[in-house]
RODO-2510 file (C-alpha; in nm, 4 decimals, decimal comma):
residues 107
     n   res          X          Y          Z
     1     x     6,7373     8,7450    13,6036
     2     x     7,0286     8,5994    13,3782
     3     x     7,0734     8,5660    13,0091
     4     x     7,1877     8,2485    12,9159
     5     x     7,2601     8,1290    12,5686
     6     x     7,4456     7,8067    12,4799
     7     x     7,6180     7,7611    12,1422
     8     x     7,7947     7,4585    11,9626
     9     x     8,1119     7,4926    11,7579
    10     x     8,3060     7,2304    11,6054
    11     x     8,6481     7,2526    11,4800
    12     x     8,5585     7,2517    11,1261
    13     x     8,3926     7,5728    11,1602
    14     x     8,5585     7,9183    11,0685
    15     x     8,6281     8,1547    11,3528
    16     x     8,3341     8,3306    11,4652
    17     x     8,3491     8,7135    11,5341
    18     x     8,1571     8,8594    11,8306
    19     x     8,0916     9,1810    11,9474
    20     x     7,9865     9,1977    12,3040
    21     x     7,7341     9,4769    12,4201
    22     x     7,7165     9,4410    12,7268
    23     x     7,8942     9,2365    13,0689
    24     x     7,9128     8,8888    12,9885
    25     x     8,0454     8,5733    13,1041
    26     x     8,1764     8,3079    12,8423
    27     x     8,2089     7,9603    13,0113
    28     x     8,3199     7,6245    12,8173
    29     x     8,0727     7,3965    12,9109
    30     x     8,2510     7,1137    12,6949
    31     x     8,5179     7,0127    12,4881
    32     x     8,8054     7,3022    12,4207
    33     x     8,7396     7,6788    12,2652
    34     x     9,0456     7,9060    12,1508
    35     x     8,9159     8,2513    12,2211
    36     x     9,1153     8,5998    12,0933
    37     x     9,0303     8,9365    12,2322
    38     x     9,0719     9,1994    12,0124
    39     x     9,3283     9,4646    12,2086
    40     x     9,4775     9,1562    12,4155
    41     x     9,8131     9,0813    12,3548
    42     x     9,7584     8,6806    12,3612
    43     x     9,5308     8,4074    12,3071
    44     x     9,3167     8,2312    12,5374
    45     x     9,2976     7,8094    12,5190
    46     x     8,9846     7,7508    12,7439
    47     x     8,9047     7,3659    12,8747
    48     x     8,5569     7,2930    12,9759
    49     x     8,4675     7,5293    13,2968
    50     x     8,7219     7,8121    13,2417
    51     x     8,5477     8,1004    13,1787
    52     x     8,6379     8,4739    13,0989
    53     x     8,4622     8,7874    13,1747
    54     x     8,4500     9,0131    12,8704
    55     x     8,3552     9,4018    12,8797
    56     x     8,1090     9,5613    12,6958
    57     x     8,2360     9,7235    12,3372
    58     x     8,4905     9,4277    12,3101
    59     x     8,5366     9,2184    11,9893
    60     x     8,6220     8,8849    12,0267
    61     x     8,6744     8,6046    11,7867
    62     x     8,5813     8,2174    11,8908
    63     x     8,7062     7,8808    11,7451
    64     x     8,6740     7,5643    11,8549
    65     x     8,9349     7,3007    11,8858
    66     x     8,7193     6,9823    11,9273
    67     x     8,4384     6,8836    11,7700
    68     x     8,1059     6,9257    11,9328
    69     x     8,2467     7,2325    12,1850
    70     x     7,9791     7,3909    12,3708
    71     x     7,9817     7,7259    12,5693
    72     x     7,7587     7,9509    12,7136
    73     x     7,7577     8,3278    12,6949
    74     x     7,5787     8,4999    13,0155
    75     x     7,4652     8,8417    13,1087
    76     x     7,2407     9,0321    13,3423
    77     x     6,8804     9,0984    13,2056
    78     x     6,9041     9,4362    13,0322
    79     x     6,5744     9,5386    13,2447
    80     x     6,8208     9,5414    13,5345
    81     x     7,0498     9,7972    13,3480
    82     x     6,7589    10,0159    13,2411
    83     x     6,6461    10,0277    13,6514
    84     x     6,9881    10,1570    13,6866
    85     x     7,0024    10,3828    13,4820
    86     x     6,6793    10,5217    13,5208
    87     x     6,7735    10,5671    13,9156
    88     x     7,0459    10,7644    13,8383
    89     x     6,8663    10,9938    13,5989
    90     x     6,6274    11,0371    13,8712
    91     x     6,9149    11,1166    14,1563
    92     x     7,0943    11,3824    13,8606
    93     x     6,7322    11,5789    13,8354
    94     x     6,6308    11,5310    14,1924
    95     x     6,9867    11,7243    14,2958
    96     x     6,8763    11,9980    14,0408
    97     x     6,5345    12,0511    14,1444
    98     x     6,5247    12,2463    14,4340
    99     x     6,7545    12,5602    14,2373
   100     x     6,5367    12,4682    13,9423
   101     x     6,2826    12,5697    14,2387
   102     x     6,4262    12,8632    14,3889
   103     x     6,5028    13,0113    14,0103
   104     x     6,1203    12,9804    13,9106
   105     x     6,0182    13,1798    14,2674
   106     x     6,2473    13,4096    14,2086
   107     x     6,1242    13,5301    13,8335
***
């Protein structure tokens, strides 16, 4: 399952600052955003269906340059993350059990 929030900016509005926690897709659905990405050199003009991937721990700032400019900002469900993680906790202790084993038949 997918996340999927939609926001409206117009161009009156100040830049908004966001900071993304985790994977995420921002698409312009409408109308004309000017994106910045803190640690990125330039700027980013979007038209309606660019879209950027942004990494997780990234700050970006948004602005629109229209009035009435929608995007969307998508992720994977965080239940999807926590599954992964959890199956690699379980691989880490299931390589350390059988010495774990061994150590407690040998005391």
């Amino acid at each position: 399952m997918r996340e999927i929030r939609t926001f409206e900016l117009d161009r009156r509005d100040a830049p908004t600052r966001w900071v993304i926690d985790r994977p995420q897709t921002l698409r312009v659905k409408r109308g004309q955003l000017w994106l910045t990405i803190e640690g990125e050199t330039g700027d980013h003009w979007l038209n309606a269906g660019a879209s950027v991937e942004l990494k997780p721990y990234t700050t970006i700032w948004v602005s629109a340059t229209a009035d009435a400019s929608w995007f969307s900002l998508a992720s994977d469900s965080t239940r999807g993350s926590a599954q992964r993680l959890s199956q690699i906790v379980r691989a880490w202790f299931a390589r350390r059990t059988p010495s774990a084993h061994i150590a407690i038949l040998k005391a």
